[in-house]
N, C-alpha and C positions, 0 to 999 in steps of 0.2 A: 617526597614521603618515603619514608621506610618500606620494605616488604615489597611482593607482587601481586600484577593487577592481572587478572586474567578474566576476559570475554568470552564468552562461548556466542558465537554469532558474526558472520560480516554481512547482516542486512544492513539496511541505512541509520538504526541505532545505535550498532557495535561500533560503525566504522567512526562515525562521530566523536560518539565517547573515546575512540583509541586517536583520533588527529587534534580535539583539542586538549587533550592531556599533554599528546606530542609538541601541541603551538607553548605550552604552560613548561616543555621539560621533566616531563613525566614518562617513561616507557611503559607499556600495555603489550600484552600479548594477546593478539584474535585467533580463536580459532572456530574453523570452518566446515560444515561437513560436507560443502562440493569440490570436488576435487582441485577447479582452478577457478579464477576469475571468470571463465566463461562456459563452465560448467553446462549452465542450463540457460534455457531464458529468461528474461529479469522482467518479464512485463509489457503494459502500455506506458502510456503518460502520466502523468503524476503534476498537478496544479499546486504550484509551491506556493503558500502563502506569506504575505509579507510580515506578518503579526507574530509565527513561528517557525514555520522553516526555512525562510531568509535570514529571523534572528539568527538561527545554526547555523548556518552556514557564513553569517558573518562571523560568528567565534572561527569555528575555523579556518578565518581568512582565503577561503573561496568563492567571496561573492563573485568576481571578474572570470572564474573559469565556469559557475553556475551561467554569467549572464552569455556568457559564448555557447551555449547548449541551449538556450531557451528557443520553444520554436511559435515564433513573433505570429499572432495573428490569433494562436490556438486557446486564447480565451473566451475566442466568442462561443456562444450557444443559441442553440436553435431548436422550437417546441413545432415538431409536425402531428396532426391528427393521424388516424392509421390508413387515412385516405389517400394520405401526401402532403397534404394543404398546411404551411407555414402557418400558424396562431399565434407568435411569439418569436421573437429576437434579443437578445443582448450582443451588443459589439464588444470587440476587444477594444479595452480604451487605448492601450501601448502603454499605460503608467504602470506594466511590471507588477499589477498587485495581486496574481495570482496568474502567473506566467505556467505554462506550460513544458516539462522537459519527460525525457524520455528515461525511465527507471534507471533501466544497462546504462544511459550515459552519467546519469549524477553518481551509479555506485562507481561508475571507470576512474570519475577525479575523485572520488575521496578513496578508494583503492590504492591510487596512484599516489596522492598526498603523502602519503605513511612510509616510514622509511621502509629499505626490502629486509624482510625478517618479519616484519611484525605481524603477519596473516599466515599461521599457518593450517592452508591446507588441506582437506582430505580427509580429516579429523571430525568424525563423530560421533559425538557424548553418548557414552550409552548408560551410563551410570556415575550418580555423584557422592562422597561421604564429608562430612563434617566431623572434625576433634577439632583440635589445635590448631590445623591447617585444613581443608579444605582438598581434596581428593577427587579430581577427574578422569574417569577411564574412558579409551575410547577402542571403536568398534573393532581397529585392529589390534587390541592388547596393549597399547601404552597408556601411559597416563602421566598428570602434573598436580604437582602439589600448591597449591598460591595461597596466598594470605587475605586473598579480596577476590570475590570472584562476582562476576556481574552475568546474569543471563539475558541478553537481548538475541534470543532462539528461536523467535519467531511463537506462531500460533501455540505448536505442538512441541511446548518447552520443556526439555529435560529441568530447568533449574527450576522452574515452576514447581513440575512435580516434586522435586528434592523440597521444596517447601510446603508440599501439599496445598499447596492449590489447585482451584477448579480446572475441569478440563473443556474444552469448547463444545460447543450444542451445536445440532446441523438448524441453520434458521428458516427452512424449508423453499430457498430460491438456489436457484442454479444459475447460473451463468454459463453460456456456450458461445467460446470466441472461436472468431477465423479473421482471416487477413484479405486485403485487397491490393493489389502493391497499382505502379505506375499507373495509379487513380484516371491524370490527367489526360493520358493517349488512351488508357485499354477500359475504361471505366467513369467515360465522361458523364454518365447520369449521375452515377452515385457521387461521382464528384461536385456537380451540382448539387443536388440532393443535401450533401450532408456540411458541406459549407469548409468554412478554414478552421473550423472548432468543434465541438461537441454539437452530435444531433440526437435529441431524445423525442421519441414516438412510443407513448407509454397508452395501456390499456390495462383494465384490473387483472391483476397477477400475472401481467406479461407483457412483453415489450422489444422495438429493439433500439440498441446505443449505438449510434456510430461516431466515431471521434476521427480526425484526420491528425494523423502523424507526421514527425518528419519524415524524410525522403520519399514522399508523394506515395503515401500507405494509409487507407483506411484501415481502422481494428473495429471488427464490428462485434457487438456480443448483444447475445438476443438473454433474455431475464423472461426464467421461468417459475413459478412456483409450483414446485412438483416434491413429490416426498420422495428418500432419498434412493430407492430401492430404484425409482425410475431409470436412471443414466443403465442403468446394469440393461436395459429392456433394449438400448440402441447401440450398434455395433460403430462407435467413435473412427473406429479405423480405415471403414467405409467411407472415403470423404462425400461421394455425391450422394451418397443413401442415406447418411449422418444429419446433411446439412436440410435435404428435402423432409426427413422426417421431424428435425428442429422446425423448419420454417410451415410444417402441417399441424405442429401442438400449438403456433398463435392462433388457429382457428382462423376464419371467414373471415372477408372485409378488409383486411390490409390490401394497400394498394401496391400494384406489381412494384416498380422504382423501387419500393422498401424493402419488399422480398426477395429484389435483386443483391443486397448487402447481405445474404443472407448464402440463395442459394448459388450465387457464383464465388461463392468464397472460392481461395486458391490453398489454401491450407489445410491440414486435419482439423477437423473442429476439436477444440478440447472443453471438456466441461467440467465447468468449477463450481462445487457447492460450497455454499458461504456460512462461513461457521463465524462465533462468538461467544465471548466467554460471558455466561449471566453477570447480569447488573448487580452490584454489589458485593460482586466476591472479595476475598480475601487471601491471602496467606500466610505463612508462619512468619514471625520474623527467626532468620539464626544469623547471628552476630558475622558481618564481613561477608556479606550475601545482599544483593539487590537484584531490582530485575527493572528493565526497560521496553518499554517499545509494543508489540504486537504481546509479549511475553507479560506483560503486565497489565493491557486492555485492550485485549483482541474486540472487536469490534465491525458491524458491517461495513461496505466499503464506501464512502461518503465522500472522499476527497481529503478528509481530517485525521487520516491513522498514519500517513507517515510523514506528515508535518509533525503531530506529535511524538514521532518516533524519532525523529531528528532533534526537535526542542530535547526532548529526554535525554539523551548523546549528552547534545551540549550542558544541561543544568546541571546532571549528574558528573558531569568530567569540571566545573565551575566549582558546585558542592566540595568536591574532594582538592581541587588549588587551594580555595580558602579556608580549609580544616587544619590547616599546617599537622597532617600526618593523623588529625585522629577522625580514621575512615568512619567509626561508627555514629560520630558527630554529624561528617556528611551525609550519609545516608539517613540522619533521621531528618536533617534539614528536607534535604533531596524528597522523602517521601511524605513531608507535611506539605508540603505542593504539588508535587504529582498524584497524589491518591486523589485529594477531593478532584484536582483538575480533572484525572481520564475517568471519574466518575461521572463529572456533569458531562463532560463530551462523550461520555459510553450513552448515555441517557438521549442525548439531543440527535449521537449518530443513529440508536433504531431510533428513532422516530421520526427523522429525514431518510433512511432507507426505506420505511413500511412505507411510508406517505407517497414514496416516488415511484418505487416500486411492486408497489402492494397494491391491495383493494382500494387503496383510497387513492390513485394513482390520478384520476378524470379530475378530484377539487384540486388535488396539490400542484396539478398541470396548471389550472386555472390560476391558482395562486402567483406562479412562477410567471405567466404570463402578463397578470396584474403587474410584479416587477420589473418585466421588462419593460412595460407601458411607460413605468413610473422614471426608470434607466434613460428611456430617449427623450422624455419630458425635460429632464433634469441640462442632457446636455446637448 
């Protein structure tokens, strides 16, 4: 196609959209506002599904360095009461259909995909303009001109707001993760305890997740619903003061083993309140402007925002191969399938977040457990 393609963003939607334009012969320019590839930390796990973020990743012909990162075992799931007591099982079947990988590792290969140039860097956005061309400044005084500009920016999108759209709401749960490393030698209970996969011990408006990682690391994070002013009230930096005061807001009854994923954590605790953009929003459209990803339907955290953040990559980098050159044909293709889609999945994500993690936590447990009944019936 004619003209330039310029990303604001190298989460896992930007990076997509800029490697299969790259498989297709297209050039993209990403930019980034953490300094390097490893910047910061990129997360836990991330449950790829086969339906959509396997699609992506087979456009851009990374399934075989996807399947070398997956960590084999980490689909299983396990439902404990706040006692301890196992209620519920799902095994990993090993058929890959919602395999397990580590954030940092999936962005490493498609980082690495991309020829060197095209991520740059350090960059940004602090403000954007629209004429003719399309006008991006950034926090150190430069800026680019491009003729196509895509924002996959994450939550708190500068291009969002260049088209006036909504800004995300706090949904009144927090999240407070810590780490447990060399599980198997320094942390045999909890190694038990929380199995080769996902452990959820849920109670109304509170909880805690434990998931086993690669390289023999639980990530545990306890789910609070607290209003937002709360976090300001506990000194985070404090790690044993931090952790004991997170694990005294579950209140009574949990069983010690659970509150050990808690207060031995080996990390700072960090807490994360989880935002979402309301259901049903909107934005402007201006001509040679899209947006992907977290940037387009932020959403609680389910398992299903950066599958869809990946599909979006790939449809939208698809959209614009087959436009031969007229971008604003693909973008309307591109966004008469992504709007209703991340609209029914914004819908279905709170409503699998409240359910799991909310007040309704004790039936939706039940639920989950009826499925896994129904799981080892089957095979």
């Amino acid at each position: 196609m004619n003209g330039s393609i310029t990303i604001i963003g190298a989460g896992l939607a930007g990076l997509v959209l800029a490697r299969v334009l790259h498989v297709h012969g297209i050039a993209s320019t990403v930019y980034e506002a953490e300094a390097s590839p490893t910047g910061r930390a990129q997360g836990g796990q991330l449950d790829i599904h086969d339906f959509n973020g396997q699609v992506a990743l087979r456009e851009c012909g990374l399934l075989e360095e996807f399947r070398s990162i997956v960590n084999m075992g980490g689909e299983a799931m396990r439902f404990l009461g706040s006692d301890g007591e196992v209620v519920g099982e799902i095994p990993d079947d090993g058929e890959l259909g919602n395999p397990e990988v580590l954030r940092g590792e999936l962005r490493r290969i498609l980082v690495e995909s991309l020829p060197p140039g095209t991520i740059k860097w350090g960059h940004k956005t602090v403000s954007i303009s629209s004429g003719e061309r399309h006008t991006v400044t950034f926090a150190d005084g430069s800026s680019t001109e491009t003729d196509v500009l895509v924002g996959a920016d994450g939550a708190w999108s500068r291009v969002r707001d260049h088209l006036n759209g909504a800004s995300p709401e706090y949904l009144g749960t927090v999240w407070v993760e810590t780490f447990l490393h060399d599980v198997e030698v320094r942390h045999q209970r909890s190694a038990a305890l929380v199995g080769s996969g996902a452990m959820l011990a849920m109670e109304p408006g509170r909880g805690i997740f434990g998931h086993r990682e690669a390289n023999d690391v639980i990530h545990t994070y306890v789910v609070l619903k607290k209003p937002l002013e709360w976090m300001r009230t506990v000194d985070f930096s404090d790690r044993e003061q931090a952790l004991g005061e997170v694990a005294r807001q579950l209140g009574p009854g949990w069983a010690p083993e659970l509150l050990e994923l808690v207060t031995r954590g080996e990390t700072t605790p960090v807490a994360r309140p989880i935002w979402g953009l309301p259901l049903g929003h909107t934005w402007d459209r201006v001509p040679g402007v899209m947006l992907i990803g977290d940037a387009a339907h932020l959403t609680p955290p389910d398992g299903d925002g950066a599958n869809w953040a990946l599909y979006d990559g790939a449809q939208l980098a698809l959209a614009i191969v087959d436009s031969r050159g007229d971008v604003e044909a693909a973008f309307t293709a591109f966004a008469e399938q992504m709007v209703p889609r991340s609209a029914a999945s914004s819908i279905e994500g709170y409503q699998s977040f409240e359910q799991t993690f909310g007040y309704n936590a004790p039936a939706n447990l039940r639920d989950m457990m009826s499925r896994a009944k129904t799981y080892g019936h089957r095979h």
